[in-house]
N, C-alpha and C positions, 0 to 999 in steps of 0.2 A: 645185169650183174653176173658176171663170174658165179660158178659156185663154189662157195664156200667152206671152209673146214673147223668148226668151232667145238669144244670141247666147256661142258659146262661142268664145276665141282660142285657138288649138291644138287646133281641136275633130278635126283629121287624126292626129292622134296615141292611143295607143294607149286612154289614160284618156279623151280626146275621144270617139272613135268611139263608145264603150260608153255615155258619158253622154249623147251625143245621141240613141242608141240609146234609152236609157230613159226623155230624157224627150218625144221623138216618140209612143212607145208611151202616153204619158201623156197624149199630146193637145196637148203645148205646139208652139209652131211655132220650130223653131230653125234659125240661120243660125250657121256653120261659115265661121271665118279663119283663115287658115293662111297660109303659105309655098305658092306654086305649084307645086312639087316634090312636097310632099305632098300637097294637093288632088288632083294627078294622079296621085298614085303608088294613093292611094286610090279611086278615082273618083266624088271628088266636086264632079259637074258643074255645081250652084250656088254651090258655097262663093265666099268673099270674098278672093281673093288678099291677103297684108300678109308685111310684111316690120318689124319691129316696131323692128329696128334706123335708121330710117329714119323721120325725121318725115313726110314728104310723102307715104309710102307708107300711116302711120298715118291720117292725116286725111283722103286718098282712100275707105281702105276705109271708113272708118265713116259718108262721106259715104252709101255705096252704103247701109250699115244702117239710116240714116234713121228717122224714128221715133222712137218712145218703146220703151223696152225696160222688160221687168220684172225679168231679170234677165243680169247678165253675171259667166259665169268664166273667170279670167286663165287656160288652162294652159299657157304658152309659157314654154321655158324648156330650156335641154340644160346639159351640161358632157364636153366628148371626153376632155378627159386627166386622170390622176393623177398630181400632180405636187405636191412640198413648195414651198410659198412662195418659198425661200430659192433654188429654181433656175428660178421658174417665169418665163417671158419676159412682158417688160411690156406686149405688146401680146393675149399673150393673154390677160392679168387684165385689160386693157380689153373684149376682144372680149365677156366673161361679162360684165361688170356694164354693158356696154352692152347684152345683148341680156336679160338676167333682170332690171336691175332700171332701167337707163336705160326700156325698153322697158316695161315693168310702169305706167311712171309715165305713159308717153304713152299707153299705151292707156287707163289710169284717167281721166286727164284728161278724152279725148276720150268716155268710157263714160258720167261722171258726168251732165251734164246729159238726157241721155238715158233715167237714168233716175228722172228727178225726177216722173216725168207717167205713171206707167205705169196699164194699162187694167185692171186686176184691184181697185183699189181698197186694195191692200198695198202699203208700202212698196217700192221697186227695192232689190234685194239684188245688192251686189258682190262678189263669190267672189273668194279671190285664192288661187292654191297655191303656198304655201312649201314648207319639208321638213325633216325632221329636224335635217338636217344645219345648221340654222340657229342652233342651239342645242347639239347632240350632236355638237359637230365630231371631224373623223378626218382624220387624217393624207390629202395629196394633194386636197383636194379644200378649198382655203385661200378661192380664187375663188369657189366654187360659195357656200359657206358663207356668203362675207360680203356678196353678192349678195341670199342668202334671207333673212339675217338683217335684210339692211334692208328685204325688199320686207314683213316682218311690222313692225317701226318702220313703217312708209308707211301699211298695212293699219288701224294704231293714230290715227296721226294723219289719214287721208281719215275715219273711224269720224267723231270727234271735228268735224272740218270742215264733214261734207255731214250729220251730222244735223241735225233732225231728217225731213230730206227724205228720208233714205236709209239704207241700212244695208252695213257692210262686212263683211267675216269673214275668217278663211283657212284654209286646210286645210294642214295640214303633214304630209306622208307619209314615212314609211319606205322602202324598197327597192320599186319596183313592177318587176315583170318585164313592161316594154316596152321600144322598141326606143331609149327614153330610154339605157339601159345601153349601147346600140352606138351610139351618137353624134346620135340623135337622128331625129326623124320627119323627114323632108326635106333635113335635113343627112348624112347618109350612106346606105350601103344597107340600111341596119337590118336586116341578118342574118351580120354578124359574129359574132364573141364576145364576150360582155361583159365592161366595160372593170373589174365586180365579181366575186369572189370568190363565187358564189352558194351553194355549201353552207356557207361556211364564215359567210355571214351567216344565211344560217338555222341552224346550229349555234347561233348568238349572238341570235338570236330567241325567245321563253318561247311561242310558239305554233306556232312549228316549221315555219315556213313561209316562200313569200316572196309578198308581197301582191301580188295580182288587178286591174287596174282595178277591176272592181266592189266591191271594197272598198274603193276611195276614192271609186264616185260616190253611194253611200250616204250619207257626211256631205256632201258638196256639195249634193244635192240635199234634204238635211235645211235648210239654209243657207239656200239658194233659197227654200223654201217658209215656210211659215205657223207650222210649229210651232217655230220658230225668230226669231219674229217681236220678240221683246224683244232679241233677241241684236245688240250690234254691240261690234268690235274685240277679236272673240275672236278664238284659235286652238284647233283640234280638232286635235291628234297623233293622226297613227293609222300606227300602226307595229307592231303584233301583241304590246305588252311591248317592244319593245327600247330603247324610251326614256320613262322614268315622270318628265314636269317637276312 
């Protein structure tokens, strides 16, 4: 295969770090956007500063990315509290679907033409990560839910839009044990306590477990690649059994 040119948002983050980990080791050349909090928290001294909640900040960084890309994945994305709908304050159901799914659209936007042109001779593959809970909704987590549920709506209709030039996908994940669970890679000091239940969701898991990063950059980088290459406007759940759509 070609090498590659992919650009991961969130790639400072726990699922990030492991995916650009494997696909460096692969040979692809990839560029890492994050929040400057977590760039530095991590030391990673080329990444692409962005703040995704912010248009001006969006269309800076990707100025910096330049290029044609082959492939880009969305992983940006937190939720701090559990909290029922009915008492949740309304700036903080703003803050979540400004930063998961406001955010998800502008970085797609600015991602797309980018990757119309790419240098492998395969279609540009868009990753987008959703999550269970977009569909398996649970109590306290009302914000987070209706965020992912639309960034898979988005995922369906960009599919639809930028074909035949391109291709979309998502990955929708179960419980990962990163620092997602304590508030998030750059938004807090990510060794708190998690804001889940953690036996008690692997109690409630048929594989007994609670998921790995590398067990979700498995199907993204299935997504990314070739053998994957008829695929757009899927979603891939991977959640160990805790949720069969």
């Amino acid at each position: 295969m070609s090498r590659r040119r992919i650009a991961l948002l969130g790639g400072a983050g726990g699922i990030g770090r492991v995916l650009a980990a494997e696909l460096s080791a692969a040979g692809d050349d990839v560029l890492i956007l994050d929040l400057p909090a977590s760039l530095k928290r991590h030391g990673i001294a080329e990444g692409i500063e962005i703040d995704v909640t912010e248009e001006a900040s969006v269309a800076r960084a990707f100025a910096k990315v330049g290029g044609a890309l082959d492939g880009f994945v969305n992983l940006a994305g937190y939720n701090t509290e559990l909290t029922p709908l009915a008492e949740m304050e309304p700036g903080y159901f703003d803050e979540i679907l400004s930063a998961n799914l406001r955010g998800a659209f502008l970085a797609a936007r600015a991602a797309a033409p980018l990757l119309e042109g790419t240098g492998t001779g395969e279609l540009g593959s868009m990753v987008m990560i959703a999550s269970g809970l977009a569909s398996h909704v649970r109590p306290g987590y009302g914000a987070y839910s209706a965020s992912k549920a639309a960034v898979i709506a988005m995922t369906k209709t960009l599919a639809l839009e930028l074909a035949p030039k391109l291709r979309v996908n998502a990955v929708a994940p179960g419980l990962v044990d990163t620092a997602f669970l304590r508030g998030g890679t750059g938004r807090s000091a990510e060794d708190a306590d998690s804001i889940v239940n953690l036996e008690a969701y692997k109690a409630m898991t048929p594989l007994d477990r609670i998921a790995h990063p590398a067990d979700i950059t498995g199907p993204i980088r299935f997504l990314l690649g070739p053998d994957s290459g008829f695929m757009t406007g899927q979603v891939l759940w991977v959640n160990g059994g805790g949720y069969m759509p």
